[in-house]
PADO-969671 format. One record per residue (C-alpha): residue number from 1; x, y, z. Coordinates in nm, 3 decimals. Last residue first. Layout:
BEGIN
SITE, NUM, X, Y, Z
...
This chain:
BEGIN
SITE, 448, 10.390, 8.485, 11.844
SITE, 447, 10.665, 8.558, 12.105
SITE, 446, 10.485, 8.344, 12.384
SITE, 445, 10.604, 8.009, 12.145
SITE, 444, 10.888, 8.137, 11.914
SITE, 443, 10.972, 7.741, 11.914
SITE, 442, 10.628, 7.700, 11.749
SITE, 441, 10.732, 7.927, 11.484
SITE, 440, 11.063, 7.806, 11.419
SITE, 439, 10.932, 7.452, 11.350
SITE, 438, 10.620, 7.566, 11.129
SITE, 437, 10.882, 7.736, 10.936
SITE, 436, 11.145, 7.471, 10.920
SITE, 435, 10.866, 7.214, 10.769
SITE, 434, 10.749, 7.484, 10.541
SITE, 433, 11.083, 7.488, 10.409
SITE, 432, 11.196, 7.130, 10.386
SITE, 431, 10.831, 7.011, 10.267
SITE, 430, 10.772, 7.281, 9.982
SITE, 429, 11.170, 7.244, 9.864
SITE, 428, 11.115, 6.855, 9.865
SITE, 427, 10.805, 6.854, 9.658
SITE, 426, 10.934, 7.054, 9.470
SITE, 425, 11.345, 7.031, 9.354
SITE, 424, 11.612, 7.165, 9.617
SITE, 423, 11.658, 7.502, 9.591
SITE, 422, 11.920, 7.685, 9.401
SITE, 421, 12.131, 7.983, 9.527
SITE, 420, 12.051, 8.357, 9.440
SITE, 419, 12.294, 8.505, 9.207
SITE, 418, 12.674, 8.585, 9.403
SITE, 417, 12.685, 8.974, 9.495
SITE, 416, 12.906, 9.241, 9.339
SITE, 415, 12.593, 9.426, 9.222
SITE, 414, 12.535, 9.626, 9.590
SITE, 413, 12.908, 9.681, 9.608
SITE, 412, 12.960, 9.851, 9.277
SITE, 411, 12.630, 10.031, 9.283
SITE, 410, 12.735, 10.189, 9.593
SITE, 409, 13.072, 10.250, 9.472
SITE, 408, 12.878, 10.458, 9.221
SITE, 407, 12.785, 10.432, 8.831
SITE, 406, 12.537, 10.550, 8.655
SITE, 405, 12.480, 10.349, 8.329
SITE, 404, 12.114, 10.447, 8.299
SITE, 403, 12.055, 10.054, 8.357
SITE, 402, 12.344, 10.029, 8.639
SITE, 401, 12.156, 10.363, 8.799
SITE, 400, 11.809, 10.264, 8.718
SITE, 399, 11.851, 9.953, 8.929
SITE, 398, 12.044, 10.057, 9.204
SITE, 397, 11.749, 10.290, 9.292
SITE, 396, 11.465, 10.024, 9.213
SITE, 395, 11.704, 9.758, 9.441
SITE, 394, 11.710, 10.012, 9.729
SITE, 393, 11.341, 10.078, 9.707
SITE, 392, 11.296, 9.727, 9.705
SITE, 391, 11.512, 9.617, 10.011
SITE, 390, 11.368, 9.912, 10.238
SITE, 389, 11.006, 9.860, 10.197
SITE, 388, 11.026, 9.525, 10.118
SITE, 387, 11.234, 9.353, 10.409
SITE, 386, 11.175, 8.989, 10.366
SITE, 385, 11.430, 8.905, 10.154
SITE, 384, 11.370, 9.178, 9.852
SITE, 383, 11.397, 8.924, 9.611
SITE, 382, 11.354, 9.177, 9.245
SITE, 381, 11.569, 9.489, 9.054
SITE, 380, 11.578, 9.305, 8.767
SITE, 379, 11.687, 9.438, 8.412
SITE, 378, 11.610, 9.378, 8.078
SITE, 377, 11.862, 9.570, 7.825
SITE, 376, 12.055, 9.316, 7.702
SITE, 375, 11.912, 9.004, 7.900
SITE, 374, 11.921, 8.960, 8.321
SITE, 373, 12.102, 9.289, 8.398
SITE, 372, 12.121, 9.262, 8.724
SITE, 371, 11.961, 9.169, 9.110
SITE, 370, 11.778, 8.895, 9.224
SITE, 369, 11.880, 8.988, 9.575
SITE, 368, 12.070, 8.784, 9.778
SITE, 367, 12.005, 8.628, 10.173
SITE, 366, 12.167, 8.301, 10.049
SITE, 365, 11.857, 8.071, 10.063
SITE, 364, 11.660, 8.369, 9.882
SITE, 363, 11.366, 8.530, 10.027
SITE, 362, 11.049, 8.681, 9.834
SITE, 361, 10.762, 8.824, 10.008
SITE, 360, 10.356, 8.767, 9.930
SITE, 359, 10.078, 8.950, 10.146
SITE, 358, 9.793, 8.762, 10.317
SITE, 357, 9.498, 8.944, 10.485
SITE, 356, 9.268, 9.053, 10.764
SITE, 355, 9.060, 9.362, 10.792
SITE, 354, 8.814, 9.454, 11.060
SITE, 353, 8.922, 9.286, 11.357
SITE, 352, 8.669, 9.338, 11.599
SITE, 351, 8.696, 9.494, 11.991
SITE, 350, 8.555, 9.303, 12.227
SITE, 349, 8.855, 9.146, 12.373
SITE, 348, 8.985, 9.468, 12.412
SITE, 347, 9.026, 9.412, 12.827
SITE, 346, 9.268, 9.109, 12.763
SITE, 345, 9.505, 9.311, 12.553
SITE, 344, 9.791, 9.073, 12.513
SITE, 343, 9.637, 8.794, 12.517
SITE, 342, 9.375, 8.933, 12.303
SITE, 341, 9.553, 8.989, 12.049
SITE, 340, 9.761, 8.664, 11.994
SITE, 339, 9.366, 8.470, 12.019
SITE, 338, 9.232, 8.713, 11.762
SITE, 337, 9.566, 8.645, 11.528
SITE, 336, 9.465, 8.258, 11.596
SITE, 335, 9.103, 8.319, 11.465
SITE, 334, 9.306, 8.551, 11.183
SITE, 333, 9.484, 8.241, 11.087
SITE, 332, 9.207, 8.037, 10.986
SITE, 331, 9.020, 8.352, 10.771
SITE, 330, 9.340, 8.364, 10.593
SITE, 329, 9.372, 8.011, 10.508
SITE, 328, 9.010, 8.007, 10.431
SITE, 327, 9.087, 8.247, 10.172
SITE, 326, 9.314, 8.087, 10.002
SITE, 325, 9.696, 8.125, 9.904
SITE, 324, 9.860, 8.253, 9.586
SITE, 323, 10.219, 8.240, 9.485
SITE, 322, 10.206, 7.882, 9.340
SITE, 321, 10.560, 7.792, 9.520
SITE, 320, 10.326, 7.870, 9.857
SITE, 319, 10.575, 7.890, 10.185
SITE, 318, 10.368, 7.995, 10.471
SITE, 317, 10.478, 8.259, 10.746
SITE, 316, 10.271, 8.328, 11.055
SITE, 315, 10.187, 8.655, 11.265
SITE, 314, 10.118, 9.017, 11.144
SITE, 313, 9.944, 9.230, 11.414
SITE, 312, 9.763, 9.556, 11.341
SITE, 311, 9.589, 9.783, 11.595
SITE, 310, 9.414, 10.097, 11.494
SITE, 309, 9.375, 10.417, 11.660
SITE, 308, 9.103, 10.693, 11.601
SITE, 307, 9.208, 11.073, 11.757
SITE, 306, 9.268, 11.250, 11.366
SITE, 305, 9.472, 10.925, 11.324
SITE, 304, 9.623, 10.709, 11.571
SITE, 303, 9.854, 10.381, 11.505
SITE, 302, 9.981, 10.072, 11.693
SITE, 301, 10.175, 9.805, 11.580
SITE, 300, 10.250, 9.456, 11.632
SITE, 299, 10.459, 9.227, 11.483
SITE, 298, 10.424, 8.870, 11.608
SITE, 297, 10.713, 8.574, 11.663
SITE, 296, 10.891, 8.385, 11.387
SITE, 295, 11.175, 8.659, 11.433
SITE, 294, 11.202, 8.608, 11.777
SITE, 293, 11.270, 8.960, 11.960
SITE, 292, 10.914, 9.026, 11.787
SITE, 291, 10.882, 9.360, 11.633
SITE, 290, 10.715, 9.592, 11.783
SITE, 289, 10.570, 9.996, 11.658
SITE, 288, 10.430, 10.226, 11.853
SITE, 287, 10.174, 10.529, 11.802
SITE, 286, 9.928, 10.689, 12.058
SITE, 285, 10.071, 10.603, 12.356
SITE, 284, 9.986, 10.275, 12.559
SITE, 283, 9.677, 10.064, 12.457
SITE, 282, 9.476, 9.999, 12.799
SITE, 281, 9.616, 10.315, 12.987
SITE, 280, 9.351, 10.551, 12.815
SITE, 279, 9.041, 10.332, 12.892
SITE, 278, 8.899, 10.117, 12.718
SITE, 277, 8.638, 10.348, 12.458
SITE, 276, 8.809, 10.626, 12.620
SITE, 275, 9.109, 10.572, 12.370
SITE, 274, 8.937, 10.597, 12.064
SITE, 273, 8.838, 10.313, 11.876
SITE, 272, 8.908, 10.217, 11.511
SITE, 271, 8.844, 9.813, 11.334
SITE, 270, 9.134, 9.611, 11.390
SITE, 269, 9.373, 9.503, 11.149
SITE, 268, 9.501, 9.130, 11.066
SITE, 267, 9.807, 9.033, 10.856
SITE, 266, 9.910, 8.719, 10.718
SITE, 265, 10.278, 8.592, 10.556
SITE, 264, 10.324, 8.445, 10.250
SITE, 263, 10.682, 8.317, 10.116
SITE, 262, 10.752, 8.234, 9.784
SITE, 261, 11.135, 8.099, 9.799
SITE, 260, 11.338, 8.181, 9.496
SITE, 259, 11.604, 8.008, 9.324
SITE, 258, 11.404, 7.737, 9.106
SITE, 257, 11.335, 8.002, 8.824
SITE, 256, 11.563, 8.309, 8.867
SITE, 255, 11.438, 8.447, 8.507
SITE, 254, 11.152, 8.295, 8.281
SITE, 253, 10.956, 8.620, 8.323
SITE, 252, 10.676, 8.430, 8.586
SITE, 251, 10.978, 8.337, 8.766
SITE, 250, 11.026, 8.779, 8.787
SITE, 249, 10.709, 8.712, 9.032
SITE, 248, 10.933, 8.680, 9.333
SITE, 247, 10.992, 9.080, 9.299
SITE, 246, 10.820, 9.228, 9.029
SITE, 245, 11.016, 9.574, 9.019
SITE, 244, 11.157, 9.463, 8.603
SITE, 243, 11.295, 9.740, 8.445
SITE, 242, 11.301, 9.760, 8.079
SITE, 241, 11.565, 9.925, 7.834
SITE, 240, 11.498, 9.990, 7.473
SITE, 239, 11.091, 10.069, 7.476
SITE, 238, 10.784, 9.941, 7.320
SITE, 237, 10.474, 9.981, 7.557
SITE, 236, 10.122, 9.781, 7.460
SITE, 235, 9.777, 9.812, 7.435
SITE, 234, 9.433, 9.653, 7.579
SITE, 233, 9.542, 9.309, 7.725
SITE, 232, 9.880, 9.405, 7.784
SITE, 231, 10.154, 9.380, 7.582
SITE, 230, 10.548, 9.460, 7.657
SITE, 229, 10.765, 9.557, 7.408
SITE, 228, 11.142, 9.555, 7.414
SITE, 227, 11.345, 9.710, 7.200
SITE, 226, 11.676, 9.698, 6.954
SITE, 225, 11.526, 9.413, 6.746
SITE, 224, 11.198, 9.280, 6.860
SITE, 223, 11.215, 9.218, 7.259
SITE, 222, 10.939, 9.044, 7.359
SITE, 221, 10.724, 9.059, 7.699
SITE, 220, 10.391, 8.883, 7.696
SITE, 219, 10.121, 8.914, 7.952
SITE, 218, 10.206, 9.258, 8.170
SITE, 217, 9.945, 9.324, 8.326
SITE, 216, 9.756, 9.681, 8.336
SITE, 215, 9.526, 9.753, 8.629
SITE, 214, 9.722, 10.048, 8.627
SITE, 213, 9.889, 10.270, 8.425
SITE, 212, 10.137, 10.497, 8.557
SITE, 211, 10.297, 10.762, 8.301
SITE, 210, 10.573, 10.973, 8.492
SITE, 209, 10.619, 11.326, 8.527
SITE, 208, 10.196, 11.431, 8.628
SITE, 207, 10.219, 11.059, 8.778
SITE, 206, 10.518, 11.125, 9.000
SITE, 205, 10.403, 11.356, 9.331
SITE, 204, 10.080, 11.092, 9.348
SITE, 203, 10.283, 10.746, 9.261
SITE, 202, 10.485, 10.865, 9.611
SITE, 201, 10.178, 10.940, 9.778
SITE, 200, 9.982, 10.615, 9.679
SITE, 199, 10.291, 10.400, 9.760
SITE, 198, 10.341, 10.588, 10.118
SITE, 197, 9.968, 10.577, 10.170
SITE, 196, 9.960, 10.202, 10.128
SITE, 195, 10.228, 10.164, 10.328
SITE, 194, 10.161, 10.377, 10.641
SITE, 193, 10.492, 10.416, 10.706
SITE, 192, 10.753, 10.348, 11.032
SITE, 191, 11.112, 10.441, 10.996
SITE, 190, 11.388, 10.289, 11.170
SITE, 189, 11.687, 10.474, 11.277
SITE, 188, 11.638, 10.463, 11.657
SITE, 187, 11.683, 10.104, 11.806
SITE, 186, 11.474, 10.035, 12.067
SITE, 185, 11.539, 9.666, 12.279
SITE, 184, 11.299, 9.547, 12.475
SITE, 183, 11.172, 9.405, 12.769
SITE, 182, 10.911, 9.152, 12.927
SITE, 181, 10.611, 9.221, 12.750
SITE, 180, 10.271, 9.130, 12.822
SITE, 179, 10.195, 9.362, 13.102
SITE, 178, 10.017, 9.584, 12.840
SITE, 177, 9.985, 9.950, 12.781
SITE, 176, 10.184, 9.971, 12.510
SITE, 175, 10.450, 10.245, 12.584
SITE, 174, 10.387, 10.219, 12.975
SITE, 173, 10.404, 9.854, 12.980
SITE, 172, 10.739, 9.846, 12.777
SITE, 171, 10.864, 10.117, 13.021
SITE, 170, 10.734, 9.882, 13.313
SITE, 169, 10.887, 9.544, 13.128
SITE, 168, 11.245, 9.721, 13.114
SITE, 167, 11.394, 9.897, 12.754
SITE, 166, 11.760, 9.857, 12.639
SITE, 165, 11.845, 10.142, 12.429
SITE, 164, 12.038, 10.123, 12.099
SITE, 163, 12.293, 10.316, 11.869
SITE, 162, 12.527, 10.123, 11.695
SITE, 161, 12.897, 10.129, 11.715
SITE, 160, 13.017, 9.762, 11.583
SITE, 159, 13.033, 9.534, 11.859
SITE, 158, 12.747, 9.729, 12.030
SITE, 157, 12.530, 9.607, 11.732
SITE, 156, 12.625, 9.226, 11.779
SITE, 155, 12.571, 9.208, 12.207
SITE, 154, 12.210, 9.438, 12.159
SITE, 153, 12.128, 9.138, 11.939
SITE, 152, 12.263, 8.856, 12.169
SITE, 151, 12.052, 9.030, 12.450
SITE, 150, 11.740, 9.095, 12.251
SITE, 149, 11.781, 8.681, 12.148
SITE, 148, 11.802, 8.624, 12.577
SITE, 147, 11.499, 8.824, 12.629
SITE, 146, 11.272, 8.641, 12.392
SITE, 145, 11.369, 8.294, 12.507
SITE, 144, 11.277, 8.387, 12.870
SITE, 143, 10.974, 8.544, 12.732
SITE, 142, 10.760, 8.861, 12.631
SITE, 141, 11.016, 8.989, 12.441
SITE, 140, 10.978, 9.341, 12.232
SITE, 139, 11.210, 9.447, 11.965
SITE, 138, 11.149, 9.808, 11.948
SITE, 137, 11.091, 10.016, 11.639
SITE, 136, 11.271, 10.387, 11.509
SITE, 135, 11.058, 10.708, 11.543
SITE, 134, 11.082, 10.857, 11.193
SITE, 133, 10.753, 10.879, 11.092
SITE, 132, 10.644, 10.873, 10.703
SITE, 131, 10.251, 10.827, 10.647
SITE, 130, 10.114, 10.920, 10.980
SITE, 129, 10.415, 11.209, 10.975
SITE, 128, 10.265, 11.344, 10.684
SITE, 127, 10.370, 11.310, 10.289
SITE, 126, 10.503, 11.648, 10.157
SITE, 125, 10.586, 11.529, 9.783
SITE, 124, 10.976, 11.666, 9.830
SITE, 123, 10.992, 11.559, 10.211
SITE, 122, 10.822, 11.233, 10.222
SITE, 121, 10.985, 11.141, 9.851
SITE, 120, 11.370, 11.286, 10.026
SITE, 119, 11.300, 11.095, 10.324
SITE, 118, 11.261, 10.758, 10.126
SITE, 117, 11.612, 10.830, 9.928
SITE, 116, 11.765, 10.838, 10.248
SITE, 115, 11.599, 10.534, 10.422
SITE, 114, 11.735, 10.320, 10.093
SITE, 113, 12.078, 10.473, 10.177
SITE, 112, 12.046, 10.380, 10.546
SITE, 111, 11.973, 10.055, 10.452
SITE, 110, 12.289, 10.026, 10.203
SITE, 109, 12.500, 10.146, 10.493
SITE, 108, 12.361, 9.940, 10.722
SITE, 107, 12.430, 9.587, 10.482
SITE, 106, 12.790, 9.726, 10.487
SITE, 105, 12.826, 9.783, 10.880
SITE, 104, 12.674, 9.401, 10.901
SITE, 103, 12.896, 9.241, 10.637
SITE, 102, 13.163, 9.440, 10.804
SITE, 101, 13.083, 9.282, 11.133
SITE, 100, 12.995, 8.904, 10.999
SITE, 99, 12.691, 8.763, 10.913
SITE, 98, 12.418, 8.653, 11.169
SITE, 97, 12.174, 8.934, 11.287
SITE, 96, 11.784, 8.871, 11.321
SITE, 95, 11.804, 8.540, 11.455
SITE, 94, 11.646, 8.253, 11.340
SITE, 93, 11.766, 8.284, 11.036
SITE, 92, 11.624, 8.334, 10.666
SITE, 91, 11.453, 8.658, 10.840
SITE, 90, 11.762, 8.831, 10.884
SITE, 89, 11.674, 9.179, 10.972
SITE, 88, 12.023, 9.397, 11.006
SITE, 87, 11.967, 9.727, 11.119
SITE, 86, 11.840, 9.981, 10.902
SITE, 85, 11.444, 9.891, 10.930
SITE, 84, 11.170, 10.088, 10.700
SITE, 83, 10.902, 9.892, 10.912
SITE, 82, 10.570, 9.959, 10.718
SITE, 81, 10.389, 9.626, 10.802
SITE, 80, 10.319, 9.465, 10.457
SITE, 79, 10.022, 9.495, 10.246
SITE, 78, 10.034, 9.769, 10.046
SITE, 77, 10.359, 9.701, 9.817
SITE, 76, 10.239, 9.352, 9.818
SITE, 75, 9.886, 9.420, 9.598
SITE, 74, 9.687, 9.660, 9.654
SITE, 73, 9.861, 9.924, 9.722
SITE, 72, 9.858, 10.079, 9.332
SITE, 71, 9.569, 9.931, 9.147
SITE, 70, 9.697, 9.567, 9.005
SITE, 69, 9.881, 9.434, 8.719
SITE, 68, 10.130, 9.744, 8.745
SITE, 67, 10.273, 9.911, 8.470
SITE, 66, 10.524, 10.200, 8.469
SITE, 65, 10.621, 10.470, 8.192
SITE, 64, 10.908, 10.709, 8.143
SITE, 63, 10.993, 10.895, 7.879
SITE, 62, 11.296, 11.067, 7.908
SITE, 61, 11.368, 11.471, 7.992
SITE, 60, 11.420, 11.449, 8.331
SITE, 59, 11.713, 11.144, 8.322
SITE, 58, 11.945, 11.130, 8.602
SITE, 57, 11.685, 11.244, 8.856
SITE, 56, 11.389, 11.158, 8.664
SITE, 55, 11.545, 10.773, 8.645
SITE, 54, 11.557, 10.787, 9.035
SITE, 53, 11.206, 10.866, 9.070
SITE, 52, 11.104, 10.599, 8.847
SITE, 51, 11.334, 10.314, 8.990
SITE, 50, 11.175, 10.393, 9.356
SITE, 49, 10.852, 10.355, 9.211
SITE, 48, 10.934, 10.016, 9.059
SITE, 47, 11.105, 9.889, 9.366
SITE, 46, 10.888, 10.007, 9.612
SITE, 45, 10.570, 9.908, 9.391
SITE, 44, 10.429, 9.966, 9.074
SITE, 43, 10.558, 9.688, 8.879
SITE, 42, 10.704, 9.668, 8.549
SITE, 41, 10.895, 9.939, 8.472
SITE, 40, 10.947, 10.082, 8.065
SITE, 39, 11.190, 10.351, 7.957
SITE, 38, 11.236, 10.548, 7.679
SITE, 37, 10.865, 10.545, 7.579
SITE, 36, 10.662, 10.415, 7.302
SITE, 35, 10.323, 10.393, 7.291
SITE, 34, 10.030, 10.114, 7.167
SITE, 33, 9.693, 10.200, 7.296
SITE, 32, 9.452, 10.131, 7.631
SITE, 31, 9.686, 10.130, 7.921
SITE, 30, 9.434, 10.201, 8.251
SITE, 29, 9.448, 10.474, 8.429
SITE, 28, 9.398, 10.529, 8.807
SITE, 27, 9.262, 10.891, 8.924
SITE, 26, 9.474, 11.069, 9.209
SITE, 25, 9.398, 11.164, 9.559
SITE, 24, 9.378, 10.777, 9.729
SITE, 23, 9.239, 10.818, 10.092
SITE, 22, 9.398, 10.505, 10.287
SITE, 21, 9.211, 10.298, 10.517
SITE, 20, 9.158, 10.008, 10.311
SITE, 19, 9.504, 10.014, 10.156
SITE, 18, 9.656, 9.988, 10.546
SITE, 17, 9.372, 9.719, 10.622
SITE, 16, 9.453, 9.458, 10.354
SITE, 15, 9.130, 9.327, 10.185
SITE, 14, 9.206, 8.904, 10.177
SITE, 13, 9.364, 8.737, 9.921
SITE, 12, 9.606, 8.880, 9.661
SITE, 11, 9.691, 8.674, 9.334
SITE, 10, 9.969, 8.792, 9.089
SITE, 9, 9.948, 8.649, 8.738
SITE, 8, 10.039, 8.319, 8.581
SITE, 7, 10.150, 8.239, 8.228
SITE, 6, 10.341, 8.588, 8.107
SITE, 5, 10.501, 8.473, 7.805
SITE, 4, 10.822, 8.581, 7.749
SITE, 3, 10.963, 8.594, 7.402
SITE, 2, 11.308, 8.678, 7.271
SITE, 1, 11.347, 8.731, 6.893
């Protein structure tokens, strides 16, 4: 008999602002009894979701049944900054785009298939264009530095046929309101989300098909003869294939141990104003959405509901092998999140940020997904390298294909992939990778 012994559980710190603000529309259950189901996921989030709708598609008539540790957007899922990107985003680099050209064209195609299957849960559960817009993202520069990384990028996607528009300061100034930036570059095919509502509404259009408990960890996982049963601390789910949507906390499962880097990065939100409040220039149009030309830099985004706008910015990366971080952490990084914001909007200096948090992302040295069947009938679809929205729901679809033995040349490509690489041992893993961090970050300088 195999055994897995769940020691350590997810920790979030911090109330994230995109879960805070959404409107949840369907009750949360909690496993309380022993069942048996066809299929078992572990994890509610882009990966585990995605893996659920997938498996109705080739499967209606199974049994399917997630668990989650946590309520549904509160933990990663909900906490990151809703950029469903196509284009490459490298953030093992300092640069978002370094392989090759059909490396590049391939990793595209796989987006844009992740993107796909997206649009089809906005369009079949009717999510709203605050949830699920289609607008694309700039990259914005606000120095020297900045400008010359949107040039080499603009250089690598007109080298292979993509779509992009080269933005001056005035039009940047005109879409955010602030002088701040220098330029930018738009690409169209990105979507932005609301994450937390995106989670919530895809969990929503599968619950009444799918059984989603919640607040439901898993703390052992066994497989005893031809199934696996997983136990939780008020009933348990037996089933013959398990998917595992867990991302960097598939370590906690015994599998990928010492290949994955446990990266936290911080998020702040600011409380709603309307645009007389500072005037209508002072914040630009209604929605936007930046990423820094340096990826070290500050993501910012901009959103308006029902005439209320928010502002979020996400800035600093920590790597934390013990996947949890503190609170004073946060609160120390959102006084340097206040100082980002306000030089950039000088005139909303008054303005509070309401919500401020830490989410956790997985990377892997080689830019690989944990990806496979990891024991007979125990699969991972986990390491979504710092693109979870797009990278997990991906890795949920390819996962319930190879485990309901679906094949595609998709599939084929996506699982013909080396296994994460090894890091060095701790300490020297915490000290090399924190060290390049903290580097990259200061050299981002104006870009943060």
């Amino acid at each position: 008999m195999t055994r897995h012994v769940v020691k350590r559980l997810p920790v979030d710190t911090g109330i994230s602002g995109w879960e805070a603000i959404s409107q949840r529309r369907f009750p949360a259950t909690v496993l309380d009894r022993d069942i048996t189901a066809d299929w078992l996921i572990i994890g509610g989030g882009f990966a585990g979701l995605s893996a659920a709708r997938r498996l109705l598609q080739h499967r209606p008539e199974d049994k399917i049944v997630v668990l989650d540790a946590r309520e549904l957007a509160k933990g990663p899922a909900g906490r990151n900054s809703g950029f469903m990107i196509d284009v490459p985003h490298n953030l093992s680099s300092g640069e978002y785009s370094v392989a090759d050209e059909a490396s590049t064209k391939a990793e595209i195609v796989q987006n844009r298939l992740a993107i796909s299957f997206a649009a089809g849960v906005a369009a079949e559960f009717g999510l709203p264009s605050e949830t699920f817009d289609p607008s694309g993202k700039v990259n914005a520069a606000a120095s020297d530095r900045g400008l010359a990384l949107n040039d080499n990028y603009r250089r690598s996607l007109e080298k292979i046929g993509e779509d992009h528009r080269v933005l001056d300061a005035d039009e940047m100034r005109r879409m955010t309101g602030t002088t701040y930036y220098r330029g930018g570059l738009y690409t169209p095919g990105a979507v932005m989300i609301q994450p937390a509502d995106y989670i919530r509404g895809l969990a929503r259009g599968l619950h009444e098909r799918v059984s989603i408990f919640e607040h439901s960890p898993v703390l052992e996982l066994s497989r005893e003869g031809r199934h696996w049963k997983a136990r939780s601390n008020r009933g348990s789910v037996s089933a013959p294939k398990v998917i595992l949507g867990v991302n960097g906390h598939i370590e906690s499962f015994g599998h990928f141990r010492g290949r994955l880097m446990h990266i936290f990065t911080y998020a702040s939100m600011t409380s709603a104003f309307s645009q007389n409040e500072f005037g209508t220039d002072v914040t630009g149009v209604d929605r936007w959405a930046l990423l820094p030309a340096d990826p070290m830099g500050a993501t910012v985004r901009k959103v308006t509901v029902n005439g209320r706008s928010r502002i979020v910015i996400r800035t600093r990366f920590t790597y934390d092998p013990g996947l949890r971080v503190s609170d004073r952490r946060v609160a120390g990084i959102a006084a340097e999140q206040r100082r980002s914001f306000d030089a950039r909007f000088p005139q909303m200096e008054s303005l509070p940020l309401e919500f401020s948090w830490a989410g956790a992302l997985c990377l892997s040295r080689n830019h690989v997904p944990a990806f496979g069947e990891v024991e007979e009938g125990l699969y991972s679809a986990c390491c979504e390298n710092g693109l979870g929205t797009v990278k997990s729901t991906l890795a949920g679809m390819m996962a319930a294909d190879l485990a309901a033995g679906v094949g595609s040349p998709q599939l084929d490509q996506y699982r013909n992939q080396p296994e994460p690489s090894r890091l060095p041992p701790e300490p020297f893993a915490w000290l090399g990778v924190n060290s390049v961090i903290r580097f990259q970050e200061l050299r981002a300088g104006r870009e943060g």
